[in-house]
mmCIF file of the C-alpha atoms, coordinates in Angstrom:
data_MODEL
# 
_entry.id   MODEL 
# 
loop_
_atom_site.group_PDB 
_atom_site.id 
_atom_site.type_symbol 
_atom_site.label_atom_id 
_atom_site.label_alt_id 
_atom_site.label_comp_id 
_atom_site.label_asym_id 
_atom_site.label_entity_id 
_atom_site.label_seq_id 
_atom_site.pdbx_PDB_ins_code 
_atom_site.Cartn_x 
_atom_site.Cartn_y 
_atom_site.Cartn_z 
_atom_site.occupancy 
_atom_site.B_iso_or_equiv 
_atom_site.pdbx_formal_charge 
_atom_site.auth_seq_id 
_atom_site.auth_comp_id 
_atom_site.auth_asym_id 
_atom_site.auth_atom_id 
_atom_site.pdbx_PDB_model_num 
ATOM 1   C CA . UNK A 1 1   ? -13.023 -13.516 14.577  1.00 0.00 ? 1   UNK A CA 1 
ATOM 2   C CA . UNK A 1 2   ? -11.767 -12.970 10.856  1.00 0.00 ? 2   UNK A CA 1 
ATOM 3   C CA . UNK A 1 3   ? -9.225  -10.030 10.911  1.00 0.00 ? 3   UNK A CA 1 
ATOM 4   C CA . UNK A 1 4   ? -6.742  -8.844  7.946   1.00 0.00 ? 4   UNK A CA 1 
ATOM 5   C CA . UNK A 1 5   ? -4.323  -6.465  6.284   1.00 0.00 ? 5   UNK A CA 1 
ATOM 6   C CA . UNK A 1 6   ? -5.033  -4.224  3.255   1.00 0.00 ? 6   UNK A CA 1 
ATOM 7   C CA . UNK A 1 7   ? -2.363  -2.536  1.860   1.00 0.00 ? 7   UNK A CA 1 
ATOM 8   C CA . UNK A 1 8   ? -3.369  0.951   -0.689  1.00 0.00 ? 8   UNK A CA 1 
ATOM 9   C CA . UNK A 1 9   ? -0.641  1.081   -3.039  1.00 0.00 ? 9   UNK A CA 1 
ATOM 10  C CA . UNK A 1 10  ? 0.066   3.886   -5.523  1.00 0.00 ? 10  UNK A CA 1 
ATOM 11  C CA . UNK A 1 11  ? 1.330   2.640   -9.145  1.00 0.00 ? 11  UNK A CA 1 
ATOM 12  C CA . UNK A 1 12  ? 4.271   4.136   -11.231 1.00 0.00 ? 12  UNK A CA 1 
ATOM 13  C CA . UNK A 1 13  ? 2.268   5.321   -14.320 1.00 0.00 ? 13  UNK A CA 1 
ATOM 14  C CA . UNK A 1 14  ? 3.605   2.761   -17.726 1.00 0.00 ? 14  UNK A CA 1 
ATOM 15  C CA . UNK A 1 15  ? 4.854   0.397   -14.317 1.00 0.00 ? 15  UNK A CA 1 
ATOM 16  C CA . UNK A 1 16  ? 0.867   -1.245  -13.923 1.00 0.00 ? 16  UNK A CA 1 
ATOM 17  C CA . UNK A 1 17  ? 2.073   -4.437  -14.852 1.00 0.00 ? 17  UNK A CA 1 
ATOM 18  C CA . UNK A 1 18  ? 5.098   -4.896  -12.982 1.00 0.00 ? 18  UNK A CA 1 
ATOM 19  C CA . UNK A 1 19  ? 2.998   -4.152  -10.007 1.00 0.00 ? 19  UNK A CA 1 
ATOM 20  C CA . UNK A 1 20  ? 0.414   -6.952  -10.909 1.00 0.00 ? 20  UNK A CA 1 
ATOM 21  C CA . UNK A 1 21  ? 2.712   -8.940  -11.592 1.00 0.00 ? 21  UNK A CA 1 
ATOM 22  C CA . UNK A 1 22  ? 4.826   -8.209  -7.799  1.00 0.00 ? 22  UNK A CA 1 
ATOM 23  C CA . UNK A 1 23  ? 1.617   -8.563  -6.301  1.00 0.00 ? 23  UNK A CA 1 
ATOM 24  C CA . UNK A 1 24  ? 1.625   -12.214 -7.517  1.00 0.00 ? 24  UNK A CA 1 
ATOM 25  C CA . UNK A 1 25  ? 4.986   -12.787 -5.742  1.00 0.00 ? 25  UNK A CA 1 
ATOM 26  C CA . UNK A 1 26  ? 3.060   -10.927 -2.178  1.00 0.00 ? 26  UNK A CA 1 
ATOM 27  C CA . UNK A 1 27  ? 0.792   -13.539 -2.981  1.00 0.00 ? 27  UNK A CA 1 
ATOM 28  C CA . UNK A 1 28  ? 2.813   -16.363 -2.868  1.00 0.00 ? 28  UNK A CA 1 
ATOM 29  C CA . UNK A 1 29  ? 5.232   -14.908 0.129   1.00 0.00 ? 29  UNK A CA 1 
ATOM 30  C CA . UNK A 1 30  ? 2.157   -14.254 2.125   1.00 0.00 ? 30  UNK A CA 1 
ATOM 31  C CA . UNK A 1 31  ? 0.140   -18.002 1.704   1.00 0.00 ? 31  UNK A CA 1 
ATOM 32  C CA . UNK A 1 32  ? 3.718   -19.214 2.255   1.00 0.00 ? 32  UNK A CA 1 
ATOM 33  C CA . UNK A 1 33  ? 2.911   -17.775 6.124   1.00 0.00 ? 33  UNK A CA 1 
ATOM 34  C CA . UNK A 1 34  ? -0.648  -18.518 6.584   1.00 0.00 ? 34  UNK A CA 1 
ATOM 35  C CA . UNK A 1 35  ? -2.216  -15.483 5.252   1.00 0.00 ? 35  UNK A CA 1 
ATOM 36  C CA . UNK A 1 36  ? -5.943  -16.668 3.642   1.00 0.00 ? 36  UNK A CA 1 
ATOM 37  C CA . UNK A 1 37  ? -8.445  -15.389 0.967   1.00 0.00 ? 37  UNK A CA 1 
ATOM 38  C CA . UNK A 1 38  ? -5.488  -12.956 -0.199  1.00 0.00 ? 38  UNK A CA 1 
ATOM 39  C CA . UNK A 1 39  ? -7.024  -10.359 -3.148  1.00 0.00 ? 39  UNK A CA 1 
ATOM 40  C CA . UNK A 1 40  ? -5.809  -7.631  -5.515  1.00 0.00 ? 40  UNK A CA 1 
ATOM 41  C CA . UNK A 1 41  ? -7.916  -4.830  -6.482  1.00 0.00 ? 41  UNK A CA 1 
ATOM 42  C CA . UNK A 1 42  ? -7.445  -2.323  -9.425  1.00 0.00 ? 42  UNK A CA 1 
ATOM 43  C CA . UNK A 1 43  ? -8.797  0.811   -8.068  1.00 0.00 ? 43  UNK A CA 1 
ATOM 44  C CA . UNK A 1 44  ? -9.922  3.008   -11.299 1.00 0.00 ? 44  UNK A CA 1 
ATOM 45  C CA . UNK A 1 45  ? -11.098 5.785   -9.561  1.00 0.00 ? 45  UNK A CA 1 
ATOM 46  C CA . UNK A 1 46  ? -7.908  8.228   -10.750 1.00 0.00 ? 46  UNK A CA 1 
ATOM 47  C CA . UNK A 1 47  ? -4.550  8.361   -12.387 1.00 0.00 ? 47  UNK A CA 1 
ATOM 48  C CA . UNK A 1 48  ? -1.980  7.300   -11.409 1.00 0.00 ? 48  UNK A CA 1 
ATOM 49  C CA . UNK A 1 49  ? -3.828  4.193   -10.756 1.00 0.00 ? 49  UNK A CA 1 
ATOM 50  C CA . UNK A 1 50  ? -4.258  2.241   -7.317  1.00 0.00 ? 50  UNK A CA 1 
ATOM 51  C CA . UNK A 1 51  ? -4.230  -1.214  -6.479  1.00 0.00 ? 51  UNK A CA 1 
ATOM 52  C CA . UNK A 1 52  ? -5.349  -2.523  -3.224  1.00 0.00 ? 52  UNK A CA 1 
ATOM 53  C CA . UNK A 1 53  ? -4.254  -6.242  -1.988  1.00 0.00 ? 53  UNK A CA 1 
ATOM 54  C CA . UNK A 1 54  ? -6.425  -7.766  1.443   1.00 0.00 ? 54  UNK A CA 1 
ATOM 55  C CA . UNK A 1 55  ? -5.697  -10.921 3.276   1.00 0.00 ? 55  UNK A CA 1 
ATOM 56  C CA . UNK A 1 56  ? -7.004  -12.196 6.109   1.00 0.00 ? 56  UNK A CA 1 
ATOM 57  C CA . UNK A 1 57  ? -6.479  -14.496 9.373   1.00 0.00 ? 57  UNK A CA 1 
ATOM 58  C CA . UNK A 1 58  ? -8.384  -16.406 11.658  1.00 0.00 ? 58  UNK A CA 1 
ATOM 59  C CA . UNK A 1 59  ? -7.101  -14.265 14.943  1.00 0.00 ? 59  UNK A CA 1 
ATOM 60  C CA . UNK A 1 60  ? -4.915  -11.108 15.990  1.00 0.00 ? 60  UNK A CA 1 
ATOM 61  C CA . UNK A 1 61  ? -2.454  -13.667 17.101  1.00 0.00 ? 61  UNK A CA 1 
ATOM 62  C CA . UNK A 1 62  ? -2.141  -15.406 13.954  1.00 0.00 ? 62  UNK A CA 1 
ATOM 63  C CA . UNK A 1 63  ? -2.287  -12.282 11.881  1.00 0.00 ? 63  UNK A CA 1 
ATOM 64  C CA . UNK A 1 64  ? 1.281   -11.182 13.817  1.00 0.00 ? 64  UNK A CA 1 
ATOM 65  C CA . UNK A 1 65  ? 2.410   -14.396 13.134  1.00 0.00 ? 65  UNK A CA 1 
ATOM 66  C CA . UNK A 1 66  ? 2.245   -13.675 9.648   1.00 0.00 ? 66  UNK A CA 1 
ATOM 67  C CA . UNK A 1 67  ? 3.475   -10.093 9.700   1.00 0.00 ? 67  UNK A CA 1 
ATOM 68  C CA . UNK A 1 68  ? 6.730   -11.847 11.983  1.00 0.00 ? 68  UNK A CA 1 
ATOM 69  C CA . UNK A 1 69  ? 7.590   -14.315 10.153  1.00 0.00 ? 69  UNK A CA 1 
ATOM 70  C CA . UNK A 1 70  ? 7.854   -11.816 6.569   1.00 0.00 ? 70  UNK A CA 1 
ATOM 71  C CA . UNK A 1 71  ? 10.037  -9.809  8.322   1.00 0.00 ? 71  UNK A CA 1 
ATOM 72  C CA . UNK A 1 72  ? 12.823  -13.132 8.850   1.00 0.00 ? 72  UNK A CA 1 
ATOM 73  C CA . UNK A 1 73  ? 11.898  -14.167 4.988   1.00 0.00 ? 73  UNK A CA 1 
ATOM 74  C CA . UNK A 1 74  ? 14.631  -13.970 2.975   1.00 0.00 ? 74  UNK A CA 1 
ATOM 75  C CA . UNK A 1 75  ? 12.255  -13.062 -0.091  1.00 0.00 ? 75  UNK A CA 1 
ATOM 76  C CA . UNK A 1 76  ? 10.489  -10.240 1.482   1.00 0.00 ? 76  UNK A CA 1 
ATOM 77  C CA . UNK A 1 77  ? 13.192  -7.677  2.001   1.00 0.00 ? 77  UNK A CA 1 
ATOM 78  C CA . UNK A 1 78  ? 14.092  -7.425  -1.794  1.00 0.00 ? 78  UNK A CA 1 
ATOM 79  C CA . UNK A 1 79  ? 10.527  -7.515  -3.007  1.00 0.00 ? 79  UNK A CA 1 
ATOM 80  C CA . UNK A 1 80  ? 9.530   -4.775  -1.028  1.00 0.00 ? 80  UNK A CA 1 
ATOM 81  C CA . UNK A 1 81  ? 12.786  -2.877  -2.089  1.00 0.00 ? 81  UNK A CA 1 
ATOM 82  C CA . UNK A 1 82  ? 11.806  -4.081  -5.668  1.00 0.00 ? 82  UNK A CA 1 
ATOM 83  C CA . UNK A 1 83  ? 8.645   -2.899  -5.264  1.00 0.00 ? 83  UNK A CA 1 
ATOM 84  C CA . UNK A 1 84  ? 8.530   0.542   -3.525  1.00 0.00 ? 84  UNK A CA 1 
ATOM 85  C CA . UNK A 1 85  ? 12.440  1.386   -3.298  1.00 0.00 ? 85  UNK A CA 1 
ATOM 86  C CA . UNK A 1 86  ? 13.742  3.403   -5.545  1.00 0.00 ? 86  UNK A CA 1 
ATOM 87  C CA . UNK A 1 87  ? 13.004  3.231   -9.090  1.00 0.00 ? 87  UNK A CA 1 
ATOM 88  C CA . UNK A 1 88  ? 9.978   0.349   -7.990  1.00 0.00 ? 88  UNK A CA 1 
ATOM 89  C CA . UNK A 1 89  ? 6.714   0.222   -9.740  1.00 0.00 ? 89  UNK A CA 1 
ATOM 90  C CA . UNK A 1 90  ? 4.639   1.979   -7.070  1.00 0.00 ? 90  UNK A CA 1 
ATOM 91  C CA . UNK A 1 91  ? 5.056   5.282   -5.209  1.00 0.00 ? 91  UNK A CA 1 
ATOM 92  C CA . UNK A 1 92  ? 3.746   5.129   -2.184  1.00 0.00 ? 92  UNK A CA 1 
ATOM 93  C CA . UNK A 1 93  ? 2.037   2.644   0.078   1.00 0.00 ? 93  UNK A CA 1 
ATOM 94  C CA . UNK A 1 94  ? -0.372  2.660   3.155   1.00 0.00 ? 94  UNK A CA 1 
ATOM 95  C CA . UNK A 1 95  ? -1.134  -0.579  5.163   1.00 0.00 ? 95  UNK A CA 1 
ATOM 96  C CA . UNK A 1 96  ? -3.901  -1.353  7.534   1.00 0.00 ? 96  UNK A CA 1 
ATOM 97  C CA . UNK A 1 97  ? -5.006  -3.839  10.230  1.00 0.00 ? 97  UNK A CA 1 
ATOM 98  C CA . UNK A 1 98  ? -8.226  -4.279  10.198  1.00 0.00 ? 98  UNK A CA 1 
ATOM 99  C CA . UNK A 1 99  ? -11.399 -7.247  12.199  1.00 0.00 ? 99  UNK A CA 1 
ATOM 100 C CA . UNK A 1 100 ? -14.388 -7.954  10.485  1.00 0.00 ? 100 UNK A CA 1 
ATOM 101 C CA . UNK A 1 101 ? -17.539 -6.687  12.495  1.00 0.00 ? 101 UNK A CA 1 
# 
């Protein structure tokens, strides 16, 4: 059973492209641990703009497997601070879990 992350992510309007360009670096972090078919979204729907990044995994088991070993990555701690700390690209940030029916 295919299950995944998204992750909704609010961008710092004139910031867009530092936030493409961090989602590359998710990306890499992320296929680095197993994650597979890993996307990014422009949502135009509003301003500020969103952007919405998916992955997926083959089970539950190996999807926390993934989400464990980020945590211990030496990488992913000062990306996400990078990201969504202060002064980062994007504003705010919801992630979900989520199985394919």
């Amino acid at each position: 059973m295919t299950v995944g992350s998204s992750t909704i992510v609010t961008l710092v309007a004139g910031r867009e492209n530092d936030a493409i360009a961090d989602g590359a670096k998710f990306r890499a972090l992320l296929e680095k641990h197993g994650a597979q078919n890993y996307r990014v979204m422009l949502m135009m729907d509003r301003t500020p703009l969103r952007m919405v990044t998916t992955y997926e995994a083959e089970d539950q088991a190996a999807l926390g497997k993934i989400a464990d070993s980020l945590l211990v990555d030496p990488e992913f701690q000062p990306l996400m601070a990078a990201s969504f700390g202060p002064g980062g690209n994007c504003s705010d940030y919801i992630t979900q879990a989520w199985i394919e029916l």
